[in-house]
C-alpha positions in Angstrom: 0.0 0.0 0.0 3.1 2.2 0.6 3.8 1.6 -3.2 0.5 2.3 -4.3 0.8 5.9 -2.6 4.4 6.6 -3.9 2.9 5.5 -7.3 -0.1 7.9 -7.3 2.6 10.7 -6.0 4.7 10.5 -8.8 3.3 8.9 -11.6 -1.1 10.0 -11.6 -1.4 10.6 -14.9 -0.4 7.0 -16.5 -2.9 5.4 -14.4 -6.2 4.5 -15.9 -9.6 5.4 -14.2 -10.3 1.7 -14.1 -7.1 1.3 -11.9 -8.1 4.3 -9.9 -11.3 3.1 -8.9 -9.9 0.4 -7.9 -7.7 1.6 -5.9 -9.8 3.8 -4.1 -12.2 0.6 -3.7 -9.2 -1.3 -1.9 -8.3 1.6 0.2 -11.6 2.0 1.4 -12.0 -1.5 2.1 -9.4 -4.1 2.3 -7.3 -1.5 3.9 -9.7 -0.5 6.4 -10.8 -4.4 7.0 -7.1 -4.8 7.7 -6.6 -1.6 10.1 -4.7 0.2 8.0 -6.7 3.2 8.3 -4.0 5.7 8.3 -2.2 4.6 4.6 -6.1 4.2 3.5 -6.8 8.1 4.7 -3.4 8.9 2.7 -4.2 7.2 -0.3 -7.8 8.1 -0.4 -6.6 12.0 0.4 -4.3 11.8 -3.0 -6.8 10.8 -5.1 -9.4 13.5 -3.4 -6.8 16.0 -4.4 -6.0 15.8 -7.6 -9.3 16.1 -9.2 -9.0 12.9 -11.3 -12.1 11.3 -10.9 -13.9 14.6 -12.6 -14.5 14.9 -16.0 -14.4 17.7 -17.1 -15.4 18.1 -21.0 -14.9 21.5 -22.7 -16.4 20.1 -25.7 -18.5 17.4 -27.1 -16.4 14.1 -27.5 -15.4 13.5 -30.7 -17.4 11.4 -33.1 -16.3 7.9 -34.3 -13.0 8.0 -36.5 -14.0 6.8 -39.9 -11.5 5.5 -42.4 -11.8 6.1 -45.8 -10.3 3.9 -48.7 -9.5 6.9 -50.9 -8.2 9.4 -48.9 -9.2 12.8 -51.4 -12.8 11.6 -50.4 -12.4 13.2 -46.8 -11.8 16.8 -48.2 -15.5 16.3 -50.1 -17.1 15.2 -47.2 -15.8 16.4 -43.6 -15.2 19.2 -41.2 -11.5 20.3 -41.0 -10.7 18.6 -37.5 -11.7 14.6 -39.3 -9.2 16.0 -41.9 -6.7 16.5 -39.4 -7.4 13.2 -37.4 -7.2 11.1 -41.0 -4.1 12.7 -42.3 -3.0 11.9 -38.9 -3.6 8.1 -39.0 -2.4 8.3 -43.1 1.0 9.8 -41.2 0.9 7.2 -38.7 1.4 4.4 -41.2 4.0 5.9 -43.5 6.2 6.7 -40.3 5.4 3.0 -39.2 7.2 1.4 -42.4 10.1 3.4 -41.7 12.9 1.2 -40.9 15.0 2.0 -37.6 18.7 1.1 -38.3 
């Protein structure tokens, strides 16, 4: 449980907020069960403080990624930002097949 606090202290943002809620479910139970109350306060308190469990959206999520076969479609068809995200992924795959030496 020490771990688990050094690991929220130094490394929050890599954790998932599967993993988080699990945590906090462990520390707020196991721990507890187990008289650990003070690491359990501790751990809960990190997680209290950094604000992770809120989502906060400034904008609407964005909508499903589509992949076109021909690629001049997209300019036809989409808002600038699905440009963006498909020349992007087109990107993505050229810089893949580049060969590392």
């Amino acid at each position: 449980s020490n771990i688990m606090l050094h690991w929220l202290k130094k490394d929050l943002h890599s954790i998932d907020l599967v993993t988080l809620t699990n945590i906090e479910r462990f520390a707020t139970s196991t721990l507890v069960q187990d008289k650990f109350t003070n690491i359990s306060q501790l751990i809960l308190s990190e997680l209290e403080s950094t604000g992770r469990f809120e989502v906060k959206l400034d904008k609407p999520l964005p909508k499903e990624l589509k992949i076109y076969d021909e690629p001049s479609r997209i300019l036809f068809i989409e808002e600038k930002l699905a440009i963006a995200e498909q020349m992007t992924l087109i990107d993505f795959e050229i810089y893949e097949r580049i060969a590392y030496i």
